[in-house]
N, C-alpha and C positions, 0 to 999 in steps of 0.2 A: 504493500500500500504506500502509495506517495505524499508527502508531507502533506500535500494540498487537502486531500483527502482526509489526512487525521486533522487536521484541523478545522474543516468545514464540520464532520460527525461532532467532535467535542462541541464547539459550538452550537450547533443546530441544538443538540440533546441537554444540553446544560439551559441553553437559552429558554429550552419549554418547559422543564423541569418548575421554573416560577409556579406554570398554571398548575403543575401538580403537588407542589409541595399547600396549596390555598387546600384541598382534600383532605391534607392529615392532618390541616388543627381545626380539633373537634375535641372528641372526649377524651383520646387519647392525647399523653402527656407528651412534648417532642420529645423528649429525651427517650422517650419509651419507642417513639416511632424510628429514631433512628436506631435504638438496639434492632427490631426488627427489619430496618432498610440492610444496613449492613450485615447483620447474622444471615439472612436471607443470602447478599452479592457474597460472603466470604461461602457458603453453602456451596452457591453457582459453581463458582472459580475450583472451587476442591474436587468438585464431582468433573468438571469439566476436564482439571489436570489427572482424575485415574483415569478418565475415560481415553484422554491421547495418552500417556502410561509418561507422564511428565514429574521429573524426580520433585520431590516435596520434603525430604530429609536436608538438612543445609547444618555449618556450621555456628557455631554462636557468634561470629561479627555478624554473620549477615542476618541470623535473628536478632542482634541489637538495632540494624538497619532495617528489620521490619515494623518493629518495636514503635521505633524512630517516626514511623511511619505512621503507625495507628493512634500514638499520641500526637502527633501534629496536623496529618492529611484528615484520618477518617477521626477522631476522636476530639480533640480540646478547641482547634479549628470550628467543627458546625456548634461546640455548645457555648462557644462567644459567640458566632454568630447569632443563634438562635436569642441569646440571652439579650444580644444589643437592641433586636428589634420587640423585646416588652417597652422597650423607653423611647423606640425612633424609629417612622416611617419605614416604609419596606424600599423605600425610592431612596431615601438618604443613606439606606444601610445600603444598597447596591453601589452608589456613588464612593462611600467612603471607602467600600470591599478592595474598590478600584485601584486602590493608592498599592496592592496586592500585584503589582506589575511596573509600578517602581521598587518595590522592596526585591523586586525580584534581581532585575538590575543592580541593585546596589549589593544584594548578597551573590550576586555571582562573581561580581567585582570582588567580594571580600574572601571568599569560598574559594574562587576555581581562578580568580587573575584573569575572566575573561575581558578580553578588548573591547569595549562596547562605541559601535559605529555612531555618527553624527545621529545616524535614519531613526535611530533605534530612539534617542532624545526626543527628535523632533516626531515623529509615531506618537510615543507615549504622550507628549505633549497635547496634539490635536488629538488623540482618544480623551484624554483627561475633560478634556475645554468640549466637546462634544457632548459627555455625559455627563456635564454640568449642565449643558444647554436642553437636554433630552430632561430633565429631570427640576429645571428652573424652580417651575410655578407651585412646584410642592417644596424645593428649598425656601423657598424665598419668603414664604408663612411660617417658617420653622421658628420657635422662641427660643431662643438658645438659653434654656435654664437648665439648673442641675441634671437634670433626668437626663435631658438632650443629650449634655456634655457626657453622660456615663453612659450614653448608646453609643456615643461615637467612639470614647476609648474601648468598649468592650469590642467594636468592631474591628476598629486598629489591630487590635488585639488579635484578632481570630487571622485578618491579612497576614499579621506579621509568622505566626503559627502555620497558613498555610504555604507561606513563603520560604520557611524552615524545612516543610516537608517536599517542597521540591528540590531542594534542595538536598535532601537524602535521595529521593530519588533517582537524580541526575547521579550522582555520586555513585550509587548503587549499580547503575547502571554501566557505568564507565570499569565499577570491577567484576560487570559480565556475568551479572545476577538476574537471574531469567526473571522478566516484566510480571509475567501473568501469576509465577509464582509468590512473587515480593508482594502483588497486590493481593490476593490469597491471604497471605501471612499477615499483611498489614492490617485488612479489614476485621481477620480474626483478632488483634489484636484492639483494634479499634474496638469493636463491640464488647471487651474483655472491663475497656476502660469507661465504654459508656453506660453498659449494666452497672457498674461500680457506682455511676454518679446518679443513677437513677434508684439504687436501693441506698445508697447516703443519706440521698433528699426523701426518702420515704413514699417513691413514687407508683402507683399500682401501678399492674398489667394488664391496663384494659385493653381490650379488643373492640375496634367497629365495626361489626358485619355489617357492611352496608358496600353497594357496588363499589362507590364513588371511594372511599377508603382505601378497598382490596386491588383496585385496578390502579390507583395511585401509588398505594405502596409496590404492585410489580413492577409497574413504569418507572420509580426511581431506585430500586435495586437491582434490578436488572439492565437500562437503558439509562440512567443516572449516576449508577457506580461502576457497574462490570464494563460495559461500555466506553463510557465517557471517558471516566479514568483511566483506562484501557489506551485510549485512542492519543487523551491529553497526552498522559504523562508518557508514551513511547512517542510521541514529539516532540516533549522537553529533551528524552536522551538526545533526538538529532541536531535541532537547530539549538537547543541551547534556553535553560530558562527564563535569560531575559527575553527575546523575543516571545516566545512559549508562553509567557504569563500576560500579552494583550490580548487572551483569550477572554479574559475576566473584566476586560471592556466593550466586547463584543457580546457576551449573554445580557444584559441587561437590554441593550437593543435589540435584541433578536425576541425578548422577551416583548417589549415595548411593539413592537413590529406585529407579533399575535395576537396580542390584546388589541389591538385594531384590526384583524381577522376576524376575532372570536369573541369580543366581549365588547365589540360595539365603540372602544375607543377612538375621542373624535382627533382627525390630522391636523395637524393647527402649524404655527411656523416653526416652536419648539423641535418638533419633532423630528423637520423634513433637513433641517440645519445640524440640530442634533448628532440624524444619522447621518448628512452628508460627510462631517468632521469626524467622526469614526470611522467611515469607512475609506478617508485618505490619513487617516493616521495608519489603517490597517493595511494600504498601501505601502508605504512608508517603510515600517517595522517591518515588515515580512518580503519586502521586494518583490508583489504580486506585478508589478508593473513591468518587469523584466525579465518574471517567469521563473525565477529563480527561487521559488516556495519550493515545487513539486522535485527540485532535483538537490538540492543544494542541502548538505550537511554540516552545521556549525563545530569547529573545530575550537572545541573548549580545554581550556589549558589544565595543567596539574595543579592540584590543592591542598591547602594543607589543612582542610578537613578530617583526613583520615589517614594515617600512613597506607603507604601501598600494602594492597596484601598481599602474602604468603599464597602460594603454590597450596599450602594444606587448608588453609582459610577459604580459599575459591574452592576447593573440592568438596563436590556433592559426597555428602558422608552416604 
């Protein structure tokens, strides 16, 4: 599959994911819905890797980098998220999510020594300035009072968390740690740490039998995590997580895009400006303009993340 390709799926599938996550708050608790999203995608992944006869034994670095993973990607990551939007709009926590693709940039700069191009700047720039434009008329009423302020940091927060995790991942990747395995492990792991914060807080297991529920929760455990993640995060290995992370300016518009398909939203000039400045930042960052998405593999430098590992370390036990 060609870069263009994992990019467009992450996107598309992340982007609609908005209308399905509106189905899982109800009775159930999120912290509960996500034990089930992910027990569910780590399930998938497991049955998926005996069924191609995919080694699943590893040694202990690379269970700390799955580890790594479930605490940052699948675990502490969605429960700041979830937590920022008690206290702030679901449009302002998209916008501030956003800041999750310059963190990205600046950790791979600190991480991996990658070289980061003028394009890459100027991209993340006009994505930024776009999804503030996309999202105006609902900032612009915000009262910025205490609450506000401690939606914003919890969502910082969850950016800077899921920025950590790509960052394992790229890593992981570079020492040749099979994707679909890592994300298996990671998920397990994740759901290891979210059952934890959900019997902490005292939180039942309710279930909604109701379509809308049952068909939301497959659509983001299967088409939201195994998927997506899938698709994302074996993009991050090639071109590189700073580029890789203006994905997370592009779901919110893609989101914005449907809800004027599906839910009757009116087009106004927010919108049509909006998306035009995201989608030439999204020029920009990924050199769609020159064609050089679908062939082109970012060549990321050595880090002092992790020492190199050992010959016995990479061997499947």
């Amino acid at each position: 599959m060609n870069n263009l390709f994992l990019y467009g799926v992450a996107v598309l599938v992340w982007g609609s994911t908005w209308l399905a996550i509106g189905f899982q708050l109800g009775e159930v608790a999120p912290v509960v819905s996500l034990v089930y999203r992910f027990a569910l995608a780590a399930a998938i992944l497991f049955v998926w890797c005996w069924l191609r006869r995919l080694p699943l034994r590893f040694g202990r670095q690379a269970h700390g980098r799955f580890m790594l993973l479930g605490l940052f990607l699948f675990g502490l990551n969605y429960i700041a998220t979830y937590s920022a939007q008690q206290y702030i709009s679901s449009a302002l926590n998209a916008v501030t999510f956003s800041t999750m693709m310059w963190l990205n940039v600046i950790n791979s700069r600190l991480f991996f020594g990658t070289r980061i191009e003028p394009k890459v700047y100027l991209g993340a720039a006009l994505g930024m300035l776009g999804i503030v434009t996309l999202f105006w008329p609902e900032i612009e009423v915000v009262s910025w009072k205490d609450e506000t302020l401690l939606g914003v940091v919890w969502c910082l927060g969850g950016a800077l968390l899921a920025s950590l995790g790509n960052m394992v991942s790229q890593r992981a990747q570079q020492e040749r740690v099979p994707l679909v395995q890592a994300n298996a492990w990671g998920m397990f792991y994740g759901t290891l740490l979210l059952l934890g914060v959900a019997l902490a807080g005292g939180r039942p297991f309710d279930f909604e039998n109701t379509t809308g529920y049952i068909v939301s929760l497959l659509y983001l455990a299967i088409f939201g995590s195994v998927i997506a993640f899938g698709t994302y995060l074996k993009l991050l290995g090639r071109i590189g997580a700073h580029k890789a992370g203006y994905a997370v300016v592009m779901f919110p518009a893609v989101a914005l895009l449907l809800s004027v398909l599906f839910e009757g939203l009116e087009v106004d000039l927010h919108l049509i400006a909006g998306t035009g400045l995201v989608l030439l930042g999204n020029l920009a960052i990924l050199g769609l303009g020159n064609g050089r998405l679908g062939a082109r593999t970012a060549r990321v430098g050595r880090t002092a993340f992790a020492p190199a590992p050992t010959a016995a370390e990479k061997k499947v036990a």
